[in-house]
LUMKEPA-693369 format. One record per residue (C-alpha): residue number from 1; residue in three letters; x, y, z. Coordinates in Angstrom, 3 decimals. Each point is the difference from the previous one (the first is absolute). Layout:
BEGIN
- NUM|ALA|X|Y|Z $
...
# end
This chain:
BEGIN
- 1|UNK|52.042|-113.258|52.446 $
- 2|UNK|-0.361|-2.310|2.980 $
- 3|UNK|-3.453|-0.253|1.672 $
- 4|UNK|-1.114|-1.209|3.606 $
- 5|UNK|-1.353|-3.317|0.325 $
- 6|UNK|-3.831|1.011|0.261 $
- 7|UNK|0.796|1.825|-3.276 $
- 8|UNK|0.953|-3.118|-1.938 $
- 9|UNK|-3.173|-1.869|0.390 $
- 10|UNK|-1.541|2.955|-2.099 $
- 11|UNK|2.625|0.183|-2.910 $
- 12|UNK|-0.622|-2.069|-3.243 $
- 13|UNK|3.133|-2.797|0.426 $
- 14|UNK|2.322|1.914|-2.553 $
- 15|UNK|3.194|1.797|-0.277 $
- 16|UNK|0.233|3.052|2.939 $
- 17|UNK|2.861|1.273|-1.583 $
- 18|UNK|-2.799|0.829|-3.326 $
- 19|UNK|-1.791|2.055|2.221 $
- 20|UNK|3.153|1.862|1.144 $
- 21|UNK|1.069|0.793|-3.257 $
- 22|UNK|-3.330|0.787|-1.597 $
- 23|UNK|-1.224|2.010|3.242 $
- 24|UNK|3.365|2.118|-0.066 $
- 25|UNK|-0.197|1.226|-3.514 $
- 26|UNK|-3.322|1.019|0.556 $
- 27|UNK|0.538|1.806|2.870 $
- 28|UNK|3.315|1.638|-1.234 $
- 29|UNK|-2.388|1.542|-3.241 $
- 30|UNK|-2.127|1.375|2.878 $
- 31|UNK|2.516|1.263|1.696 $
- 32|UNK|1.207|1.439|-3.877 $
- 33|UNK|-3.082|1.771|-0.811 $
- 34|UNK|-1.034|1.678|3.336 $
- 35|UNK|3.601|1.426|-0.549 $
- 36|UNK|-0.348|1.057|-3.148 $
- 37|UNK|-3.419|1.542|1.025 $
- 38|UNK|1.409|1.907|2.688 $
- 39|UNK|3.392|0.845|-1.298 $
- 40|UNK|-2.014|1.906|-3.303 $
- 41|UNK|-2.390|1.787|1.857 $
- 42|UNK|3.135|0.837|3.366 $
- 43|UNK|1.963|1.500|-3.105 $
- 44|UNK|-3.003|2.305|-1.737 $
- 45|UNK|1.134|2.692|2.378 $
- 46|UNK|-3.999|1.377|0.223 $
- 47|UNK|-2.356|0.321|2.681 $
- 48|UNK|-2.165|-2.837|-0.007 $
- 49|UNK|-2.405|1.078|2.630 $
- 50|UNK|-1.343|-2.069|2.979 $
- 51|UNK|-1.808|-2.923|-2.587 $
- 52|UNK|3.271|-0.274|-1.938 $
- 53|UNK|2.242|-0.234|3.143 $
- 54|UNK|-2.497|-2.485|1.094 $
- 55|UNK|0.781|-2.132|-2.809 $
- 56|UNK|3.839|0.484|0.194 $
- 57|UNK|-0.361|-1.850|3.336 $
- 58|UNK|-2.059|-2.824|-1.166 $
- 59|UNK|2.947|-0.929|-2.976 $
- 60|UNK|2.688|0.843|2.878 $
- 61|UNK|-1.504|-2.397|2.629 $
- 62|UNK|-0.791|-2.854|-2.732 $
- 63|UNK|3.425|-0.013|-0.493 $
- 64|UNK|1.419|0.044|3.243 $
- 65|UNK|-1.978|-2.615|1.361 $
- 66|UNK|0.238|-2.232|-2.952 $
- 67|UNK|3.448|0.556|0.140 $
- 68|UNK|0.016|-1.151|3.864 $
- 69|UNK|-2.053|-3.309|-1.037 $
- 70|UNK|2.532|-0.615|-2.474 $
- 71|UNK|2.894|0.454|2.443 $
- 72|UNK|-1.315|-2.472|2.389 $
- 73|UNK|-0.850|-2.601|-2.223 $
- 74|UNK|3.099|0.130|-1.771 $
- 75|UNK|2.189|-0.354|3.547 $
- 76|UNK|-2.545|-2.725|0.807 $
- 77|UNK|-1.273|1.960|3.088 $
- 78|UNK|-3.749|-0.965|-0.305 $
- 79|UNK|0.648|-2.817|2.646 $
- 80|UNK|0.695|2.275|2.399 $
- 81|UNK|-3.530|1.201|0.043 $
- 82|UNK|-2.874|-1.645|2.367 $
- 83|UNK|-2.372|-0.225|-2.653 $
- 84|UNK|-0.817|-1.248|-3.972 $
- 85|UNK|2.278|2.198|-2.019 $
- 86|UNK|-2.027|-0.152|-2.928 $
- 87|UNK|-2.932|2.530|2.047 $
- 88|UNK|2.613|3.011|0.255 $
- 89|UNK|0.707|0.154|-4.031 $
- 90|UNK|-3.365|-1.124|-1.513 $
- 91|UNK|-1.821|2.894|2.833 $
- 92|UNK|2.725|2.849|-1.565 $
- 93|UNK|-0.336|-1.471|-3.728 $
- 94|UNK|-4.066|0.685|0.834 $
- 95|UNK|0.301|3.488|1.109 $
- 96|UNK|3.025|1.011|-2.355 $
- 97|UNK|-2.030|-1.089|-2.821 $
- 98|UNK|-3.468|2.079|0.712 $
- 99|UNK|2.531|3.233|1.493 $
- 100|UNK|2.071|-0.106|-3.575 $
- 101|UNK|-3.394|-0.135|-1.990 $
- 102|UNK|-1.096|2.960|2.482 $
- 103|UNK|3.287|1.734|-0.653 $
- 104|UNK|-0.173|-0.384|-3.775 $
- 105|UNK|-3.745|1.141|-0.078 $
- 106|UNK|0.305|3.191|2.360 $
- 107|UNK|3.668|1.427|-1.689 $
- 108|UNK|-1.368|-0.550|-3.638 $
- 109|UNK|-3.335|1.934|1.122 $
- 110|UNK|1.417|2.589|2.529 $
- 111|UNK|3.227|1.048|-1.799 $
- 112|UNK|1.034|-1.873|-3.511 $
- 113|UNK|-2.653|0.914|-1.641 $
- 114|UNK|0.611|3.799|1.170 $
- 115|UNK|3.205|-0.149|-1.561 $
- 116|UNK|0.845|1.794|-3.390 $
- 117|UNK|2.307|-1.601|-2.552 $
- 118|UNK|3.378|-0.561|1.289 $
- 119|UNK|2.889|-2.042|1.152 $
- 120|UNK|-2.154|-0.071|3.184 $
- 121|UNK|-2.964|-1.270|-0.887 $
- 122|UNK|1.796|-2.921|-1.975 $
- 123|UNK|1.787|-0.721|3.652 $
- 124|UNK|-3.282|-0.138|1.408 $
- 125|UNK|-1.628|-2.054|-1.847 $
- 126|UNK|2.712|-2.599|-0.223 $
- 127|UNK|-0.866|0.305|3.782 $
- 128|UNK|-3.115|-1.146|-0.331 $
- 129|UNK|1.106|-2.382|-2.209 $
- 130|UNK|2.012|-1.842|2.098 $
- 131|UNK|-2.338|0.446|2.908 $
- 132|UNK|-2.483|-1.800|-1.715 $
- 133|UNK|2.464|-3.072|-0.895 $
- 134|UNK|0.837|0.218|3.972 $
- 135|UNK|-3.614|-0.807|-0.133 $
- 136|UNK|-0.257|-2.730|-1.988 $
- 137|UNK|3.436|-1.475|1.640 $
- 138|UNK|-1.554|0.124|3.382 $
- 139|UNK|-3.479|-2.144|-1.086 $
- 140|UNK|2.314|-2.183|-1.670 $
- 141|UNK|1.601|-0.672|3.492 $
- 142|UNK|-3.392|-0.177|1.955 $
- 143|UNK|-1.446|-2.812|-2.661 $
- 144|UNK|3.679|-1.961|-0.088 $
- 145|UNK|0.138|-0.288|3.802 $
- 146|UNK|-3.752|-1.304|0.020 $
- 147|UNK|1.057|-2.627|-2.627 $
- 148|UNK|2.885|-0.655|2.074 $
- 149|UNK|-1.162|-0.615|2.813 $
- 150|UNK|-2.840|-1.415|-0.718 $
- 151|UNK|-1.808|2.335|2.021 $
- 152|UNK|-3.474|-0.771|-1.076 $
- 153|UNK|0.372|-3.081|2.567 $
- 154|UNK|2.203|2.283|1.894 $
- 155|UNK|-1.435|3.153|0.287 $
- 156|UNK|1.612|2.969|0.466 $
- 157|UNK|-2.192|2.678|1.884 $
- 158|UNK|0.715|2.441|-2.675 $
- 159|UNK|-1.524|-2.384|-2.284 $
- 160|UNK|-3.253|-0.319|2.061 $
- 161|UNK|-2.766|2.030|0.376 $
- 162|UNK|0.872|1.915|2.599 $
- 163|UNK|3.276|0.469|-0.913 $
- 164|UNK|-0.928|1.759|-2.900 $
- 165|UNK|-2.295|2.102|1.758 $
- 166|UNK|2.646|0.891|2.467 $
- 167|UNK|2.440|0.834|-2.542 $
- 168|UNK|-2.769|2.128|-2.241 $
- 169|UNK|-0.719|1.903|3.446 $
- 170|UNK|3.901|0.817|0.581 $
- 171|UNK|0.299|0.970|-3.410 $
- 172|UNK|-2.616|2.268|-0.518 $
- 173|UNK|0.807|1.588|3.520 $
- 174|UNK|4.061|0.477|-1.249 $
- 175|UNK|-1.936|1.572|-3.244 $
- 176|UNK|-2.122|2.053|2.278 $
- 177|UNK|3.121|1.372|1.938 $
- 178|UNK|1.647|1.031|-3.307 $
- 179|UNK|-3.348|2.383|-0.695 $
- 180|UNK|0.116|1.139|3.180 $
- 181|UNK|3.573|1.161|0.292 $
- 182|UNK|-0.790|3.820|-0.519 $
- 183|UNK|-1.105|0.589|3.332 $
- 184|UNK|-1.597|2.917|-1.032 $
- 185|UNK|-3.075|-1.979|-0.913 $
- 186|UNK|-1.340|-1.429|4.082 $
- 187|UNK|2.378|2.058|2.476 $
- 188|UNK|-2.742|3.056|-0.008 $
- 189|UNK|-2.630|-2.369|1.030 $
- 190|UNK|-0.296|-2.328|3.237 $
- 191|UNK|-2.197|-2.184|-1.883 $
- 192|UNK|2.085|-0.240|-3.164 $
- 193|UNK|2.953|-1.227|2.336 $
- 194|UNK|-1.817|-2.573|1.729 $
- 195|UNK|-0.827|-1.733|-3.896 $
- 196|UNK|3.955|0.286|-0.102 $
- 197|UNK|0.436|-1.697|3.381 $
- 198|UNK|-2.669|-2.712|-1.229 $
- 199|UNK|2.069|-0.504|-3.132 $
- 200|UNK|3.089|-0.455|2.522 $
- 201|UNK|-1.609|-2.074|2.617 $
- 202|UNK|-1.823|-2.506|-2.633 $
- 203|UNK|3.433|-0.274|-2.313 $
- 204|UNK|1.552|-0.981|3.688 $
- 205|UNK|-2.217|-2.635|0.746 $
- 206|UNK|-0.798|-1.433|-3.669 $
- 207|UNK|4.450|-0.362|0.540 $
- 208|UNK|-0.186|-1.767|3.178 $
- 209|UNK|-2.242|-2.693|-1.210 $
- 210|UNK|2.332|-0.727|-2.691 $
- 211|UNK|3.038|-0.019|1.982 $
- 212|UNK|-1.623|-2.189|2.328 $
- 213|UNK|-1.465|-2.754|-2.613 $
- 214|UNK|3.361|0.147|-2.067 $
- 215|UNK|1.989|-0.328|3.110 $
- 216|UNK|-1.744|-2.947|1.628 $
- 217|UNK|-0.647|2.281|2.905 $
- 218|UNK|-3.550|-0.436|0.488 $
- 219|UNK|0.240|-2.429|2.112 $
- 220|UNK|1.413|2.272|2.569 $
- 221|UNK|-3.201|2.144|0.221 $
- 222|UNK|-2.532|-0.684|3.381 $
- 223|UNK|-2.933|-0.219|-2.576 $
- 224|UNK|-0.431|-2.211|-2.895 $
- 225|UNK|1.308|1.934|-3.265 $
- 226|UNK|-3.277|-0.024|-1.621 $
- 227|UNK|-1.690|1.795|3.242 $
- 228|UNK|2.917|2.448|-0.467 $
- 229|UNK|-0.737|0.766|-3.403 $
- 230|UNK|-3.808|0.247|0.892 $
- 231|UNK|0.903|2.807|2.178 $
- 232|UNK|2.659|1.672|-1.693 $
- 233|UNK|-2.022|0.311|-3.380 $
- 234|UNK|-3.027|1.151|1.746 $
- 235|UNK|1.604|2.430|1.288 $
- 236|UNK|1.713|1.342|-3.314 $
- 237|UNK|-3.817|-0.515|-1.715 $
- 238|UNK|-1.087|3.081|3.068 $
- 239|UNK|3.234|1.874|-0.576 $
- 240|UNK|-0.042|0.245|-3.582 $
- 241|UNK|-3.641|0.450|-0.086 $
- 242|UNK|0.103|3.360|1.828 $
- 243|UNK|3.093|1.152|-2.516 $
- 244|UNK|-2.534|-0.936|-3.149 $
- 245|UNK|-2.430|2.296|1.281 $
- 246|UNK|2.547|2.794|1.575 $
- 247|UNK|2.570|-0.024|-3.010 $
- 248|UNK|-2.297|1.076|-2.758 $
- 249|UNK|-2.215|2.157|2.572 $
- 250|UNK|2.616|2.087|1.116 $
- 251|UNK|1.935|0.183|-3.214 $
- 252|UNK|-3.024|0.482|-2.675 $
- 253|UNK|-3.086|2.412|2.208 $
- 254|UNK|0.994|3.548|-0.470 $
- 255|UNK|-2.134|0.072|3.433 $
- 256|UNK|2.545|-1.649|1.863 $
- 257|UNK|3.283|1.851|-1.826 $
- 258|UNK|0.403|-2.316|-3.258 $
- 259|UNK|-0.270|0.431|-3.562 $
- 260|UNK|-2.719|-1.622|-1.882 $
- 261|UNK|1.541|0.642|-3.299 $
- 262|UNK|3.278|-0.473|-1.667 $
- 263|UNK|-0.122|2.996|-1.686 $
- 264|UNK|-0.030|1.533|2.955 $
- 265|UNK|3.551|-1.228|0.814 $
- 266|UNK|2.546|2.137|-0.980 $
- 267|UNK|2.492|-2.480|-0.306 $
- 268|UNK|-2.087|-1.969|-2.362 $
- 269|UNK|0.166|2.919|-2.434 $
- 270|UNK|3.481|-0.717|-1.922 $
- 271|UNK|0.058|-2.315|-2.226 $
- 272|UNK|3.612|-0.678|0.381 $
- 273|UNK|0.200|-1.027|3.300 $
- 274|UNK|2.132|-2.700|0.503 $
- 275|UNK|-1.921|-1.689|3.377 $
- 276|UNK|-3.604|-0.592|0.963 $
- 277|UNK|-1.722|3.275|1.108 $
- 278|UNK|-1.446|0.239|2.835 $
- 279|UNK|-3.518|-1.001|-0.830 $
- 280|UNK|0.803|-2.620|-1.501 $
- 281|UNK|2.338|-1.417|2.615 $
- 282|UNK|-3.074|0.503|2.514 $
- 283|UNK|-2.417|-1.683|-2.380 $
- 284|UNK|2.122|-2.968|-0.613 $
- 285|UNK|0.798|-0.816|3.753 $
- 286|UNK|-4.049|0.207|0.452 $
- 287|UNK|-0.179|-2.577|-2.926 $
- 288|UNK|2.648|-2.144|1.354 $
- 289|UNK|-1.476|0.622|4.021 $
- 290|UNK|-3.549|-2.050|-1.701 $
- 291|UNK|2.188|-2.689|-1.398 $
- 292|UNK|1.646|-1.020|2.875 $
- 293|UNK|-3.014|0.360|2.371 $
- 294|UNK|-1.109|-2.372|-2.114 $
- 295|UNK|2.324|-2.627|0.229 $
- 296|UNK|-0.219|0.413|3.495 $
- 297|UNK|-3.324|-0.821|0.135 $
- 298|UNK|0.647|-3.081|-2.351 $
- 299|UNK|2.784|-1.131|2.248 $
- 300|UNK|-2.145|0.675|3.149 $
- 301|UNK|-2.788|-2.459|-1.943 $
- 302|UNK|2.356|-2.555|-0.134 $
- 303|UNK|1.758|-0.373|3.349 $
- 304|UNK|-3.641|0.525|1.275 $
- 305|UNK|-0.779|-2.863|-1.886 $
- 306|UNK|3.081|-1.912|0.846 $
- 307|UNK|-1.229|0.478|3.842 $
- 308|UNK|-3.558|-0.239|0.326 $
- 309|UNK|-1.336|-2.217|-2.895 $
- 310|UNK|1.437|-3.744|0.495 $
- 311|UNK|-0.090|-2.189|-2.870 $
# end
């Protein structure tokens, strides 16, 4: 693999070619096991309900892209690219990694262990299986790059703090969307679609900032980048603070049309559903709406402090 020049005053003085070699097999068992993952649970042949399609996708585009990444390293096309390489498949080994432990965690809970004994169940959990080793492949690839690299002198922005809030916030939002993907649950309430629109507006934003850091591009902005990120986080802190109060209100007070228990969920009933009910889909994405308000608010403390409090 042939770097740009900047690149080469941040790689130890050994052989590239090691890197090619070593980075390629890696990748090509990613590439192996998101297949396999898919490919078992494609040819089951049962309904797998919204959480299970959900995860389909994940293995599907972990594969895909990987598969990309591989493709233009192996035709030596990174040069062609304005910016450090290296950003583009540490930031997708990040995500990939948490999305196939999300995958594995949500099929084995919301369908596997639904599943009576048969030739199916074995397929699924051989799923899982290999989900999890996508997993472990993909951390593998985050820590090897950083060693690589050397990116504690060169950091990475996934690799700083907030980086990793920006990627928790994108992640928990794509996790959100996947609970929210029977529409059933907002579309008879106003308020209940403006938490959606919060989830979409936030996710767009948290993107944006990461684009622009990994990208060099900001730079390009009229305001200084940490200004930016003052105001953009401050205003995902208001946003998502109405949809922690709205979500649970409008879903959970009988008052205002929702159901305060589970039992009183009819689609919670069967034990052998194979997908989240209802309930428990609204009760997660009020769980998950608190995390990421959250990190919001930890993010907005640090750019805050990155603007106002000099050293």
């Amino acid at each position: 693999m042939t770097t740009t020049g900047n690149e080469f005053t941040s790689l130890r003085n050994l052989d590239v070619g090691v890197w090619t070699g070593r980075g390629c097999c890696l990748r090509l068992l990613q590439v192996l096991s998101t297949c396999i993952a898919f490919s078992l649970v494609a040819s089951m042949g049962t309904w797998r309900g919204d959480i299970g399609n959900f995860s389909l996708f994940i293995w599907c585009f972990c594969f895909a892209v990987t598969l990309i990444i591989i493709i233009v390293e192996w035709f030596d096309l990174q040069r062609r690219f304005p910016f450090f390489w290296y950003n583009i498949p540490i930031t997708f080994a990040c995500y990939f990694a948490l999305l196939c432990l999300s995958a594995s965690i949500t099929y084995t809970t919301t369908f596997v262990q639904f599943l009576p004994l048969s030739p199916n169940r074995d397929r699924a959990i051989t799923a899982i299986t290999f989900s999890c080793i996508a997993c472990v492949l993909y951390g593998m690839e985050v820590a090897w790059i950083w060693d690589w690299y050397e990116l504690g002198s060169n950091p990475c922005y996934v690799h700083t703090i907030p980086g990793l809030l920006k990627v928790l916030e994108t992640l928990v939002a794509c996790v959100i969307f996947g609970f929210i993907s029977n529409t059933n649950l907002y579309l008879h309430q106003p308020a209940l679609v403006w938490c959606v629109a919060v989830y979409s507006i936030c996710f767009i934003q948290a993107a944006v900032a990461i684009l622009l850091k990994l990208f060099k591009l900001k730079y390009t902005l009229p305001i200084p980048f940490p200004i930016f990120q003052v105001g953009l986080t401050l205003l995902s802190v208001i946003f998502y603070s109405s949809a922690v109060v709205l979500w649970p209100l409008y879903q959970f007070d009988e008052k205002l049309g929702g159901q305060a228990q589970r039992s009183s969920d009819g689609s919670c009933r069967d034990d052998l559903t194979y997908y989240v009910c209802a309930w428990d889909q609204r009760l997660a994405v009020a769980i998950l709406t608190a995390i990421n308000l959250l990190a919001y608010m930890a993010d907005l403390v640090y750019w805050t402090r990155q603007v106002f409090v000099k050293d």
